[in-house]
PyMOL Python script that loads the backbone (N, CA, C, O; Angstrom):
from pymol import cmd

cmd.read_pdbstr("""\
ATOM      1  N   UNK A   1       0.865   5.766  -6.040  1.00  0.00           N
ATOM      2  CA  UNK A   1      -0.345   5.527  -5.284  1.00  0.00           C
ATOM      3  C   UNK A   1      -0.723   4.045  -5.327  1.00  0.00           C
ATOM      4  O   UNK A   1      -1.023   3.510  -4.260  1.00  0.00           O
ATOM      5  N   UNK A   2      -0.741   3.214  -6.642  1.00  0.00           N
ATOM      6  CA  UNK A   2      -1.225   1.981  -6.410  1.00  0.00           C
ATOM      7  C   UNK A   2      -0.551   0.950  -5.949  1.00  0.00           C
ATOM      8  O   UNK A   2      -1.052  -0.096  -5.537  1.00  0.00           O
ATOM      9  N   UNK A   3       1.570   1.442  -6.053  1.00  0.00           N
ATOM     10  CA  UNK A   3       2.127   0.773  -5.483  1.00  0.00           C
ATOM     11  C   UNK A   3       1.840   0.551  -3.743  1.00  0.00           C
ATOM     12  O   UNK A   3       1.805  -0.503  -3.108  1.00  0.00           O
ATOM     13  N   UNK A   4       1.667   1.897  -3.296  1.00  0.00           N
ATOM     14  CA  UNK A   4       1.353   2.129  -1.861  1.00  0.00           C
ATOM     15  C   UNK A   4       0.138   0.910  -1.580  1.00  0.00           C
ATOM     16  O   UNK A   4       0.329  -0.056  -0.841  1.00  0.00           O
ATOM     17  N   UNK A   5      -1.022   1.151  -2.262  1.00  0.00           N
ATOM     18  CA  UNK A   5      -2.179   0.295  -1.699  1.00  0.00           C
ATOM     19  C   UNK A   5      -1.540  -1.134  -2.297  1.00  0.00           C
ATOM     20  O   UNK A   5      -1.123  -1.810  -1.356  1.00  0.00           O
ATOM     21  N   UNK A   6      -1.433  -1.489  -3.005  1.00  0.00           N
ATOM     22  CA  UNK A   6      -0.840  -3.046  -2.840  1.00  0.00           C
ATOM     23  C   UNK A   6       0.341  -3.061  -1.858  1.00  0.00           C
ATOM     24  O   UNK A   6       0.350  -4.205  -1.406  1.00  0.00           O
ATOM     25  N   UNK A   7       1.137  -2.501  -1.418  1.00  0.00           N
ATOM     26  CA  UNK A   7       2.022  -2.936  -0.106  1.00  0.00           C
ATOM     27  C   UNK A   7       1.338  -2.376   0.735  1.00  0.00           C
ATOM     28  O   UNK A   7       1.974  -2.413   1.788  1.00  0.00           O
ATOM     29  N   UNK A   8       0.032  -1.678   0.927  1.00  0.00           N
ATOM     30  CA  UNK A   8      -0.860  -1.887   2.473  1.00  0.00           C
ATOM     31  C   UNK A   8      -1.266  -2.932   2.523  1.00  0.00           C
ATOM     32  O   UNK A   8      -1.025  -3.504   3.586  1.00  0.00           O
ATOM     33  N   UNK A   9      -2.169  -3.837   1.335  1.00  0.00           N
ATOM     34  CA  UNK A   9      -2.830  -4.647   1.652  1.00  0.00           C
ATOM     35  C   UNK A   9      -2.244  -6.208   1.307  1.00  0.00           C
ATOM     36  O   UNK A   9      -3.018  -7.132   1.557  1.00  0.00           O
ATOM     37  N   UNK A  10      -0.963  -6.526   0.765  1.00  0.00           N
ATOM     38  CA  UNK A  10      -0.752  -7.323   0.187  1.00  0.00           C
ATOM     39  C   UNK A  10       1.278  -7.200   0.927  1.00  0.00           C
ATOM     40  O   UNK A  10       1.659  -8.221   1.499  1.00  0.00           O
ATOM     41  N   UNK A  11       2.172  -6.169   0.846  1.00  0.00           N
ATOM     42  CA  UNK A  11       3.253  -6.392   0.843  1.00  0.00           C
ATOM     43  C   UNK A  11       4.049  -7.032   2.087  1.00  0.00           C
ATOM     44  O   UNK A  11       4.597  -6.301   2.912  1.00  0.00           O
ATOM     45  N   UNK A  12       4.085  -8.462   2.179  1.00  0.00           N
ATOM     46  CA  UNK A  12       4.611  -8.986   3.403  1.00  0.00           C
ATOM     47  C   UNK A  12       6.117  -9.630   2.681  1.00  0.00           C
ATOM     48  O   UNK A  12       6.256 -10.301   1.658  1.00  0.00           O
ATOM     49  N   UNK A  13       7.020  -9.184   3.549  1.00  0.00           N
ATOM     50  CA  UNK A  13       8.681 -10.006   3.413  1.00  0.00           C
ATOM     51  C   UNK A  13       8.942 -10.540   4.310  1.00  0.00           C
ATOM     52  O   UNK A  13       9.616  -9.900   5.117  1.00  0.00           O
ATOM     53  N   UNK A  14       8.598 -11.866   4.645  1.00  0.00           N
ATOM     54  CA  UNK A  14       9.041 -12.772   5.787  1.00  0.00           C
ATOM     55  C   UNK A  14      10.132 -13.020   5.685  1.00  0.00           C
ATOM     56  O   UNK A  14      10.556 -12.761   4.559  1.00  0.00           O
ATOM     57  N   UNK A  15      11.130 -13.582   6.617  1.00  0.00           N
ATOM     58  CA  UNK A  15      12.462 -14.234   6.799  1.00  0.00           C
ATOM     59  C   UNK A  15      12.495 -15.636   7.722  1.00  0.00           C
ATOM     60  O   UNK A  15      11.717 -15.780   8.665  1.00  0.00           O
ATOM     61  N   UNK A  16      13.354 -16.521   7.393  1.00  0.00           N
ATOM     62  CA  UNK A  16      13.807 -17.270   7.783  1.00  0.00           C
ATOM     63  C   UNK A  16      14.970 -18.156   7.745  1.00  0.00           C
ATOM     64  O   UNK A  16      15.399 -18.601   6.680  1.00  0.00           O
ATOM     65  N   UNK A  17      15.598 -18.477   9.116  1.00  0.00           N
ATOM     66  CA  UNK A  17      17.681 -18.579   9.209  1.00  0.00           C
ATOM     67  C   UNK A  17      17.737 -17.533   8.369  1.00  0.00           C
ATOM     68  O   UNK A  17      18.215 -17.677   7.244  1.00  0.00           O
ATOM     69  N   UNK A  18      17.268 -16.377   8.791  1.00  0.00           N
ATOM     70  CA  UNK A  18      18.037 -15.134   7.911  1.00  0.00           C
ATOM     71  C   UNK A  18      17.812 -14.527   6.196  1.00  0.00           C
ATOM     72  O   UNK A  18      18.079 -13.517   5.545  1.00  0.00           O
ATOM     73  N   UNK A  19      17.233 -15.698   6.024  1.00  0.00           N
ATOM     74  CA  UNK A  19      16.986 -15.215   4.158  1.00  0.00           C
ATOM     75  C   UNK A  19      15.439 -14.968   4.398  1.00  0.00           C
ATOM     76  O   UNK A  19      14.712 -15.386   5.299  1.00  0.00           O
ATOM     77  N   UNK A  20      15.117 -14.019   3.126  1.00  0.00           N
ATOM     78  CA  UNK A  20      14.205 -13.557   2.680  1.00  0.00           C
ATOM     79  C   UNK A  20      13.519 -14.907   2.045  1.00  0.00           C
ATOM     80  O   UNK A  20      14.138 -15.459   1.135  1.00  0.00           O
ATOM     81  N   UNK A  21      12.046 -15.564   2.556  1.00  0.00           N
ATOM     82  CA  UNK A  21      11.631 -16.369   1.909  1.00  0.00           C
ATOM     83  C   UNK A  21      10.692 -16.068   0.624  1.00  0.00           C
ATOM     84  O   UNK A  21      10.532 -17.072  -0.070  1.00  0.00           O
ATOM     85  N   UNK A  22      10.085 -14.990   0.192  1.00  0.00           N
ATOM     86  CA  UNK A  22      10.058 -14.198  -1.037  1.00  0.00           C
ATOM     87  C   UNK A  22      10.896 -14.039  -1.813  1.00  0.00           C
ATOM     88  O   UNK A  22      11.497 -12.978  -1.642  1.00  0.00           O
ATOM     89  N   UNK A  23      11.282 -14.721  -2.750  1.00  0.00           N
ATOM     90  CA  UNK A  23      12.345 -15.000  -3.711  1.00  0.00           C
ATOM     91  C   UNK A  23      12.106 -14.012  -5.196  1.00  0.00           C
ATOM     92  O   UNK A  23      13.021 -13.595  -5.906  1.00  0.00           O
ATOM     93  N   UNK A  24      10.537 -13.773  -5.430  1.00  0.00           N
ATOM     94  CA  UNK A  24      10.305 -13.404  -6.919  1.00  0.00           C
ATOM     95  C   UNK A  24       8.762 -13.394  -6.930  1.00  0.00           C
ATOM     96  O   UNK A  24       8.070 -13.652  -5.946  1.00  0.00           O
ATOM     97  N   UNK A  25       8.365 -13.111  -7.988  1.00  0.00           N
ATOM     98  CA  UNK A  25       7.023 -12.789  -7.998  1.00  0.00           C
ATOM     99  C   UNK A  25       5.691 -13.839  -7.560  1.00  0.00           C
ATOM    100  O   UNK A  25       4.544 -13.595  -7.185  1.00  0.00           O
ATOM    101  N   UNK A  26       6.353 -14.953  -7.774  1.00  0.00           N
ATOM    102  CA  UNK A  26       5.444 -16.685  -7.253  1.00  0.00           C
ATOM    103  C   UNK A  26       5.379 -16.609  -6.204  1.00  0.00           C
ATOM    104  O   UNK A  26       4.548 -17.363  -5.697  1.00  0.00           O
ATOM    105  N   UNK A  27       5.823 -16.095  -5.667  1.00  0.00           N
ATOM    106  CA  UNK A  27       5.434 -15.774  -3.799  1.00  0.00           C
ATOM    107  C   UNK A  27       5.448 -14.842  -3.387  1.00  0.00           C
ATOM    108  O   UNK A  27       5.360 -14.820  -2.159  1.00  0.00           O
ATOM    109  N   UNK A  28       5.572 -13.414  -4.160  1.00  0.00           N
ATOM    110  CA  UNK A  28       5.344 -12.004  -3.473  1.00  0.00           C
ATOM    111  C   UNK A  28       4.247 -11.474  -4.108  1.00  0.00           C
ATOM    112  O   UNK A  28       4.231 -11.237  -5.316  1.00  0.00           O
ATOM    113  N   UNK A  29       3.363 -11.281  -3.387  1.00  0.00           N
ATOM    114  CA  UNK A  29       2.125 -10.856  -3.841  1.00  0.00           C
ATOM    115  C   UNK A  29       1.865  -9.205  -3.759  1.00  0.00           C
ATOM    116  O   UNK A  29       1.818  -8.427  -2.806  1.00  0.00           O
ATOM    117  N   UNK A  30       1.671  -8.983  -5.661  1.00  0.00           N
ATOM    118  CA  UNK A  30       1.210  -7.554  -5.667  1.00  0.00           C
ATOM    119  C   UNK A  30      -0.039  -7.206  -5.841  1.00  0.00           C
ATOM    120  O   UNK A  30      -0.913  -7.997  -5.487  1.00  0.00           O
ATOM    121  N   UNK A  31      -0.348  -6.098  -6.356  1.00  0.00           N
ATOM    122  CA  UNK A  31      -1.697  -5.395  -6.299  1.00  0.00           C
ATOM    123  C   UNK A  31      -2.035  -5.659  -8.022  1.00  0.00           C
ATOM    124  O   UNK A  31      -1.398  -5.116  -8.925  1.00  0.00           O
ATOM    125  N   UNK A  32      -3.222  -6.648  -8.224  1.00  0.00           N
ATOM    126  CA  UNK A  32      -3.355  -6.847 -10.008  1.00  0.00           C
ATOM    127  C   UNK A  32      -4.497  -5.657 -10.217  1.00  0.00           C
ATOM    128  O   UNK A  32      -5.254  -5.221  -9.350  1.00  0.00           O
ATOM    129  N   UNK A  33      -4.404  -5.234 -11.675  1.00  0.00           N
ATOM    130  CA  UNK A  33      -4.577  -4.510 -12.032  1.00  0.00           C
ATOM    131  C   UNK A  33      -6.328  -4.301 -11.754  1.00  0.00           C
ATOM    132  O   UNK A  33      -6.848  -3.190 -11.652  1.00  0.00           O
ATOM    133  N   UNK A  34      -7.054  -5.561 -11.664  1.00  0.00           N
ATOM    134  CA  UNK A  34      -8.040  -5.469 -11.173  1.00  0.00           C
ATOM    135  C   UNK A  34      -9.025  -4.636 -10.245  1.00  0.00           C
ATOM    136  O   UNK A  34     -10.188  -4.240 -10.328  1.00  0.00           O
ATOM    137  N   UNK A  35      -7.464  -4.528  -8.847  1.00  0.00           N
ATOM    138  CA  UNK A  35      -7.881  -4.254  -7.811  1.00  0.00           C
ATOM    139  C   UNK A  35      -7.722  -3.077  -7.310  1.00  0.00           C
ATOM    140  O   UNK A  35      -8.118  -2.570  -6.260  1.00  0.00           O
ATOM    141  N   UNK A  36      -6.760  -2.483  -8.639  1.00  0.00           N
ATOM    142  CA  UNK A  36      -6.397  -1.012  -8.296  1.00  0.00           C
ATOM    143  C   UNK A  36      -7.632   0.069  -8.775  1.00  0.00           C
ATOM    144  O   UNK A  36      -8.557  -0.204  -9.540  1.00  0.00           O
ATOM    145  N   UNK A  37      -7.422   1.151  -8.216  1.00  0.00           N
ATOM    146  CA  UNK A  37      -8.523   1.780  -8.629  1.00  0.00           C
ATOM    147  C   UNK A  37      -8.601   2.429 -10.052  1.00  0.00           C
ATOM    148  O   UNK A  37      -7.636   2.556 -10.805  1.00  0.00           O
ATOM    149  N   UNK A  38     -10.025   2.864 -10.343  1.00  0.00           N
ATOM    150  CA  UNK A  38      -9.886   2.912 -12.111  1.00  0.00           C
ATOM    151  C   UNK A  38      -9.328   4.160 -12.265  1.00  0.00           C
ATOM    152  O   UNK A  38      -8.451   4.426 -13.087  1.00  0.00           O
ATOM    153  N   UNK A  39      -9.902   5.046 -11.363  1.00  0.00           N
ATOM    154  CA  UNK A  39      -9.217   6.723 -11.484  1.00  0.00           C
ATOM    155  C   UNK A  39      -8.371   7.072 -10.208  1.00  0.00           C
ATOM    156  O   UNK A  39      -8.459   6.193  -9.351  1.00  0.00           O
ATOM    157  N   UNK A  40      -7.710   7.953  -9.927  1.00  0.00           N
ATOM    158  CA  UNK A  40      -6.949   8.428  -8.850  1.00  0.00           C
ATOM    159  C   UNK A  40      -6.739   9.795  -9.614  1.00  0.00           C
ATOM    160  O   UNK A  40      -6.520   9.781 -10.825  1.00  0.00           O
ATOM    161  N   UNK A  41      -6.828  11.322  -8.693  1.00  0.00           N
ATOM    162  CA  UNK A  41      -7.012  12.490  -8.536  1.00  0.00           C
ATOM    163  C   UNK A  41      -5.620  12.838  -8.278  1.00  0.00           C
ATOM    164  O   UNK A  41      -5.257  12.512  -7.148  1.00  0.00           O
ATOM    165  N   UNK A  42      -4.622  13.479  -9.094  1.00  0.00           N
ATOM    166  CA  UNK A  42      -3.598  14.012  -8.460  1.00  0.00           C
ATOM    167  C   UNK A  42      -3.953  15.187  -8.908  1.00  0.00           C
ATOM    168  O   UNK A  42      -4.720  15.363  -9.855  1.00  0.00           O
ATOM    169  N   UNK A  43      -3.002  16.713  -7.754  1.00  0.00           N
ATOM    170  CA  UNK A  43      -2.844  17.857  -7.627  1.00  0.00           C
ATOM    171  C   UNK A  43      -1.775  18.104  -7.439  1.00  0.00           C
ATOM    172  O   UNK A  43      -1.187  17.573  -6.497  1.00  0.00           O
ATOM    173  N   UNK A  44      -1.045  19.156  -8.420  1.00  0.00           N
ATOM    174  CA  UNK A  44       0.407  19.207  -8.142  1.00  0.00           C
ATOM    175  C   UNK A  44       0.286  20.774  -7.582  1.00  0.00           C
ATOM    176  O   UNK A  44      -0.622  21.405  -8.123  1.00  0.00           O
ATOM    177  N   UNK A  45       1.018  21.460  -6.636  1.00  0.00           N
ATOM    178  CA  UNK A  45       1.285  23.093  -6.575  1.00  0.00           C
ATOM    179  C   UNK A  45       1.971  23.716  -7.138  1.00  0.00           C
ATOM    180  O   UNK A  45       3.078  23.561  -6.621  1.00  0.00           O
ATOM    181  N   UNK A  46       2.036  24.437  -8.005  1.00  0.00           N
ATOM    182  CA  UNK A  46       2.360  25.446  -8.153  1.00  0.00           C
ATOM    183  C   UNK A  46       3.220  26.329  -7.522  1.00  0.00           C
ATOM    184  O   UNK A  46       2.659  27.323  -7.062  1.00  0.00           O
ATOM    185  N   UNK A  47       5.207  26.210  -7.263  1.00  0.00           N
ATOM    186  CA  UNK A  47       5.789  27.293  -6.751  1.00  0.00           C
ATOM    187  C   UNK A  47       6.873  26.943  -7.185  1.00  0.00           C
ATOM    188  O   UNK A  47       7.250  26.113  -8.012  1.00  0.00           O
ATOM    189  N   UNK A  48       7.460  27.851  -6.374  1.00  0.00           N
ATOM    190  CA  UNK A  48       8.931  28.482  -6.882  1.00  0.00           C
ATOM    191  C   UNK A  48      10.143  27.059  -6.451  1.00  0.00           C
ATOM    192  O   UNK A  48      11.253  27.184  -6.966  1.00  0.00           O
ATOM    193  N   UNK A  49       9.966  26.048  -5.737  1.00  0.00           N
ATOM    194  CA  UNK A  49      10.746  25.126  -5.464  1.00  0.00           C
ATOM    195  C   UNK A  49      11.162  24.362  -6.354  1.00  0.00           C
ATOM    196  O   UNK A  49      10.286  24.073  -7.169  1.00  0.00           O
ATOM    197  N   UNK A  50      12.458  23.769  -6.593  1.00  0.00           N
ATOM    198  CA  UNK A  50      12.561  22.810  -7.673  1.00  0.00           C
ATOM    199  C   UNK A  50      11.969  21.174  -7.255  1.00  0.00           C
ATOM    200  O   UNK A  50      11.933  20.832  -6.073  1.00  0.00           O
ATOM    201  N   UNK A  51      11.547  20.290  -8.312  1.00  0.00           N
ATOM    202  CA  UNK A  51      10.630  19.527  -7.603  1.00  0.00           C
ATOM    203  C   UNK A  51      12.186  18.179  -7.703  1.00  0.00           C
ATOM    204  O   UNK A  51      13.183  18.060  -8.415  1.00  0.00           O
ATOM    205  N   UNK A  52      11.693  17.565  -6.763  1.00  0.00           N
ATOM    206  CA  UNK A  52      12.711  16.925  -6.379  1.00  0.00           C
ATOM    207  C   UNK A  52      12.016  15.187  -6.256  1.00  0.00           C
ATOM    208  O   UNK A  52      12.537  14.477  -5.396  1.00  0.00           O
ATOM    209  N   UNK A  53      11.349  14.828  -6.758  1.00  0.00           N
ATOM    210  CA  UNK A  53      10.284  13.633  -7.518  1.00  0.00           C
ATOM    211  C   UNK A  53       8.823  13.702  -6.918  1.00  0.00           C
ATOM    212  O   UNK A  53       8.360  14.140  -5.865  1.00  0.00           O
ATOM    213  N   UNK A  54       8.094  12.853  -8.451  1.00  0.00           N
ATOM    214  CA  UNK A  54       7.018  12.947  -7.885  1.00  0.00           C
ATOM    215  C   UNK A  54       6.477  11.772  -7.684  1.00  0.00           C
ATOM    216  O   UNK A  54       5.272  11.641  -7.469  1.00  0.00           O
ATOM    217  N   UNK A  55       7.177  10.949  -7.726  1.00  0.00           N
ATOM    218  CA  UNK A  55       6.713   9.028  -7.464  1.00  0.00           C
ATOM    219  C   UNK A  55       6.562   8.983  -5.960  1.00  0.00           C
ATOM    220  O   UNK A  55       5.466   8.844  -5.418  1.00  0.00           O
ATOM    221  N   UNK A  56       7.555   9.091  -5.392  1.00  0.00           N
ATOM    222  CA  UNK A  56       8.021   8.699  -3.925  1.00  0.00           C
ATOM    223  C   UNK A  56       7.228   9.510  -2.606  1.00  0.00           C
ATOM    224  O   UNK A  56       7.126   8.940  -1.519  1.00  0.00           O
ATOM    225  N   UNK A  57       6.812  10.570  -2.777  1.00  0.00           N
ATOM    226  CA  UNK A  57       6.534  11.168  -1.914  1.00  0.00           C
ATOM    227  C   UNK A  57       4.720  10.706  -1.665  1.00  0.00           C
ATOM    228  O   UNK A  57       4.304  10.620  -0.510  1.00  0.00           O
ATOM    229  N   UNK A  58       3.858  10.466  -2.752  1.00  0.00           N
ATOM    230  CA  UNK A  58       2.869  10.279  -2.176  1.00  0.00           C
ATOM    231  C   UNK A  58       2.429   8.248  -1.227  1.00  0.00           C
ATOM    232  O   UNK A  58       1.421   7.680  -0.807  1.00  0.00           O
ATOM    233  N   UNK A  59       3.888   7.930  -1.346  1.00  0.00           N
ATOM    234  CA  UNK A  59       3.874   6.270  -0.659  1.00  0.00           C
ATOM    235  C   UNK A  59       3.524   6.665   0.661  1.00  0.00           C
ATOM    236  O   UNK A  59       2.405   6.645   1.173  1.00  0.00           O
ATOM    237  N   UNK A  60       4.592   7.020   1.150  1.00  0.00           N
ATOM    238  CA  UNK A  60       4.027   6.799   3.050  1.00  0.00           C
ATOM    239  C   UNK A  60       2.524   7.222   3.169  1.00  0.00           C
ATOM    240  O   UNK A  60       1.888   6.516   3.952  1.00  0.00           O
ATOM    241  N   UNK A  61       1.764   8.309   2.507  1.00  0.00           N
ATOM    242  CA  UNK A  61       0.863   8.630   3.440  1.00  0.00           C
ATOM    243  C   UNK A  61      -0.406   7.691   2.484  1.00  0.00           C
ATOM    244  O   UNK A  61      -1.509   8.225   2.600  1.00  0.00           O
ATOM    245  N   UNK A  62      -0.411   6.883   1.916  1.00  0.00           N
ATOM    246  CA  UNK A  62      -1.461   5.682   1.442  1.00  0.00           C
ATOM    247  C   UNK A  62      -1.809   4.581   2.521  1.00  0.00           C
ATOM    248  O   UNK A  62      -2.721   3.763   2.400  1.00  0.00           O
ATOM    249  N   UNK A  63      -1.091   4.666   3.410  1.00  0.00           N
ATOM    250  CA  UNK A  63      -0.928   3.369   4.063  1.00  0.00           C
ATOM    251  C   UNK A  63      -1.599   3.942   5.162  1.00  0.00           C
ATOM    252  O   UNK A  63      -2.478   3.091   5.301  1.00  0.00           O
ATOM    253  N   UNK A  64      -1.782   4.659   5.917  1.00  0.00           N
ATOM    254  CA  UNK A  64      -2.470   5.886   7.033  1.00  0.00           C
ATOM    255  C   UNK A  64      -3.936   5.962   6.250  1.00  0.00           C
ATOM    256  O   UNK A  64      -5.016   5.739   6.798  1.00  0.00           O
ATOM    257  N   UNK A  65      -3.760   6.305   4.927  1.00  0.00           N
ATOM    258  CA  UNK A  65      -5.088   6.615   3.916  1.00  0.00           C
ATOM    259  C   UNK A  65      -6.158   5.628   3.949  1.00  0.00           C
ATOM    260  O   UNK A  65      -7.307   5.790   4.359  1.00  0.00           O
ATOM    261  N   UNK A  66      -5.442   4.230   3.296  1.00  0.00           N
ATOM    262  CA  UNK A  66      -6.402   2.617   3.353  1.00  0.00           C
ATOM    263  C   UNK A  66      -6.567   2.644   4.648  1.00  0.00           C
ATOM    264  O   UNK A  66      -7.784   2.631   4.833  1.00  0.00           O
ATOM    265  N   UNK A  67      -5.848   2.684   5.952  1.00  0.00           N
ATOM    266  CA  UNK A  67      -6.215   2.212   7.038  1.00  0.00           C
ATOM    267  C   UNK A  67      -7.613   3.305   7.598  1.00  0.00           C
ATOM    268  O   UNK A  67      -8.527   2.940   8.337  1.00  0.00           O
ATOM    269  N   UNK A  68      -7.474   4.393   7.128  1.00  0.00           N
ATOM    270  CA  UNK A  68      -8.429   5.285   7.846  1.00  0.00           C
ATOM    271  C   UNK A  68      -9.937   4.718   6.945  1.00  0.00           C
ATOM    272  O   UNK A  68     -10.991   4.458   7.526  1.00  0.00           O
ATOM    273  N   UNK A  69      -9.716   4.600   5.294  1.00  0.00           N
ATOM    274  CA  UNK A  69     -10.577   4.422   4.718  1.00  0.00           C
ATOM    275  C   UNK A  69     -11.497   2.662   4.901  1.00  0.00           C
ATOM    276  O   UNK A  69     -12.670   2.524   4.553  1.00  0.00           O
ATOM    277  N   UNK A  70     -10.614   1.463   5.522  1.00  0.00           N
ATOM    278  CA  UNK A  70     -11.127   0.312   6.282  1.00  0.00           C
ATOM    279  C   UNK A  70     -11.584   0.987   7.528  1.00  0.00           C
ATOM    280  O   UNK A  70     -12.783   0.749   7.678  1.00  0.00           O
ATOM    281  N   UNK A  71     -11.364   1.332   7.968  1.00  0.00           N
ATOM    282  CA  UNK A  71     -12.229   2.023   9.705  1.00  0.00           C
ATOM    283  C   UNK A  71     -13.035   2.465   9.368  1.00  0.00           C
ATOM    284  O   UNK A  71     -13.931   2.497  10.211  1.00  0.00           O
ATOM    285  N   UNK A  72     -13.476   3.291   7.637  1.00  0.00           N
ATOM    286  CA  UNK A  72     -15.094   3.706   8.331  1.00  0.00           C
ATOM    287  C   UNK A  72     -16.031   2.871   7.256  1.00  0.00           C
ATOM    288  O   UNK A  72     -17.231   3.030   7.033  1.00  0.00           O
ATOM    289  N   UNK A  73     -15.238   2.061   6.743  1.00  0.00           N
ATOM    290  CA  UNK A  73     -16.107   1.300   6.019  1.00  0.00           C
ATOM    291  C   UNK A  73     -16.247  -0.437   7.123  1.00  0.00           C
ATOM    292  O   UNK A  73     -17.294  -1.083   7.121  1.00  0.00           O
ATOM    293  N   UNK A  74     -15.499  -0.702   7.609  1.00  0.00           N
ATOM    294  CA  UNK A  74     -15.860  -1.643   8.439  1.00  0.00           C
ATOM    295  C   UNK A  74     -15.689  -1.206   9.479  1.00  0.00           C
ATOM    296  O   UNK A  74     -15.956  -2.139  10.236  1.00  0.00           O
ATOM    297  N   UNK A  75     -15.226   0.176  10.437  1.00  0.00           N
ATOM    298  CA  UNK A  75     -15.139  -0.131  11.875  1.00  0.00           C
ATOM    299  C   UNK A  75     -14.302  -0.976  12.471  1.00  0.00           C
ATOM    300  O   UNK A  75     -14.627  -1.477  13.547  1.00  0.00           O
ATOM    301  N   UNK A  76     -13.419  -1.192  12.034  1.00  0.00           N
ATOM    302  CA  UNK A  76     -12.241  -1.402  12.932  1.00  0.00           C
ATOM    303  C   UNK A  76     -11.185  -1.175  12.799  1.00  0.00           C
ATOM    304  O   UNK A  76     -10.924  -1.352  11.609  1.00  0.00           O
ATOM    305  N   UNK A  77     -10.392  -0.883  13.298  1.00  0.00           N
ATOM    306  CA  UNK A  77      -9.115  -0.124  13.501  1.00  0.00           C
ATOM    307  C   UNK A  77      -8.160  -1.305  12.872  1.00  0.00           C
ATOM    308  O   UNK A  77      -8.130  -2.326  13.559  1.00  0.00           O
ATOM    309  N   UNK A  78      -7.242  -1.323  11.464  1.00  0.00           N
ATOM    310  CA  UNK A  78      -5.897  -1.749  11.236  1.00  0.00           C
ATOM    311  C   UNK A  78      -4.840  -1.278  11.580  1.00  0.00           C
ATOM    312  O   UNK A  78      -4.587  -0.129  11.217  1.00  0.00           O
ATOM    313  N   UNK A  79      -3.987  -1.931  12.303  1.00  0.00           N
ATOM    314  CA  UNK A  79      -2.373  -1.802  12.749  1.00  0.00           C
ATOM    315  C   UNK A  79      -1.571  -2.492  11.734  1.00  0.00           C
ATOM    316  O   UNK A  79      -1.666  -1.956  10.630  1.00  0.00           O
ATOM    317  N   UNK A  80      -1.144  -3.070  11.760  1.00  0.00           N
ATOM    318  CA  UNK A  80      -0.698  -4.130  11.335  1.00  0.00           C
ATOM    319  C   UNK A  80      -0.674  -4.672   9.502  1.00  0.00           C
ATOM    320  O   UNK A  80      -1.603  -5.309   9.007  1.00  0.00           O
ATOM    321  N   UNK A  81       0.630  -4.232   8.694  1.00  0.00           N
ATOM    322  CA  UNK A  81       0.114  -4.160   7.764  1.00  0.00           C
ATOM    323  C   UNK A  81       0.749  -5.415   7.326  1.00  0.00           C
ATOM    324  O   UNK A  81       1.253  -5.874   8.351  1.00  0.00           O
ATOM    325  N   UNK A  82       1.100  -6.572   5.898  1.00  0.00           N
ATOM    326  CA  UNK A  82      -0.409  -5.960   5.172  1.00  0.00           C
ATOM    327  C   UNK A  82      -1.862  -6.624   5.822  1.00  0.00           C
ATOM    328  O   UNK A  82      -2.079  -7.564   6.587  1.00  0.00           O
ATOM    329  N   UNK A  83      -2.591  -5.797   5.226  1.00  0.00           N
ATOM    330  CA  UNK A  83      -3.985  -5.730   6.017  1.00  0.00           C
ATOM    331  C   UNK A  83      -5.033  -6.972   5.266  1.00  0.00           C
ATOM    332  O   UNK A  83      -6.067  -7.298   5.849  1.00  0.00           O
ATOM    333  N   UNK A  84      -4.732  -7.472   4.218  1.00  0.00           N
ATOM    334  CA  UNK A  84      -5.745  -8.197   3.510  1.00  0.00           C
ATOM    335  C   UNK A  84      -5.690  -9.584   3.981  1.00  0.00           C
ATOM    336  O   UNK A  84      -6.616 -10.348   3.712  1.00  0.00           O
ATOM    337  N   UNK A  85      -4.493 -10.037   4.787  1.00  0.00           N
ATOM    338  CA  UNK A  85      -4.828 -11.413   5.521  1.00  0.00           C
ATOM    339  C   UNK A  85      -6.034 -10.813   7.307  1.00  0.00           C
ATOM    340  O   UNK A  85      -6.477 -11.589   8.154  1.00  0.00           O
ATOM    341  N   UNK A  86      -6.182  -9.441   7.277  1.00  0.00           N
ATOM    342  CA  UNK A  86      -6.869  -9.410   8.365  1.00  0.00           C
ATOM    343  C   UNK A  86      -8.111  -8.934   7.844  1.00  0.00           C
ATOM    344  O   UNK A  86      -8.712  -8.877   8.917  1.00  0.00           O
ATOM    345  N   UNK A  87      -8.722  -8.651   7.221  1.00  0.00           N
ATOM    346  CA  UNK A  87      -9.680  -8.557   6.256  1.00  0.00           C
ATOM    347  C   UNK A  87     -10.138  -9.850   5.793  1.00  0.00           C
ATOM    348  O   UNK A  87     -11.359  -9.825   5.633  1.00  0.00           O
ATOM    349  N   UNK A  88      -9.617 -10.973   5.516  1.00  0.00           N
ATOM    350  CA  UNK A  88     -10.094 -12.147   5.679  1.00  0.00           C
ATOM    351  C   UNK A  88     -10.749 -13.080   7.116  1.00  0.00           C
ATOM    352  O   UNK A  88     -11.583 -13.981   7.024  1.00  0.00           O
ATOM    353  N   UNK A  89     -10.135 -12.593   8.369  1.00  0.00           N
ATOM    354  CA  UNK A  89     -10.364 -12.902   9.403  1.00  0.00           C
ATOM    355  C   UNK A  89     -11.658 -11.943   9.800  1.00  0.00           C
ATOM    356  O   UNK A  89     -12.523 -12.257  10.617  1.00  0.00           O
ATOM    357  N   UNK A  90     -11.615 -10.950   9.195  1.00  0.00           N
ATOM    358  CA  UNK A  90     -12.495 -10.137   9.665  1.00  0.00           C
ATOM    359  C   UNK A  90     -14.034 -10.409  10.020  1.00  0.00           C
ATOM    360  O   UNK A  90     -14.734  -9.501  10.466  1.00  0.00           O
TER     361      UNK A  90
END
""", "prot")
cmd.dss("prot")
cmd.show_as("cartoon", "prot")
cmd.util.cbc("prot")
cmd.orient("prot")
């Protein structure tokens, strides 16, 4: 989960002539511990399936999550991720 919200609001990999100009952590900006939230609510179900991980599956839908949760706290619609250089413009 907190990996997800730091690559909504923070995970950009630019390129240029082809290389990745993000080399290492001095220029790839993550989510500090600050900014993550203090609690987060997980629910696991209960069934007969074998579980097949539980890291990976809740990433994609965080990024749909922050964007819905910036729309009703500021009203406007994010595309475009990451979102915290448009949150500055905002």
């Amino acid at each position: 989960m907190v990996d997800g919200i730091g690559n909504t609001f923070y995970g950009a990999l630019t390129h240029k002539n082809g290389a990745a100009e993000q080399s290492n952590f001095h220029n790839y900006r993550l989510i500090r511990n600050n900014e993550a939230p203090q609690t987060i609510e997980v629910y696991f179900v209960e069934n007969d399936i074998d579980p097949t991980g539980l890291g990976e599956p809740p990433f994609p839908p965080v990024f749909g999550a922050v964007a819905n949760a910036l729309y009703k706290s500021t009203g406007k619609r994010f595309y475009t991720q990451p979102f915290a250089n448009q949150l500055v413009k905002s």
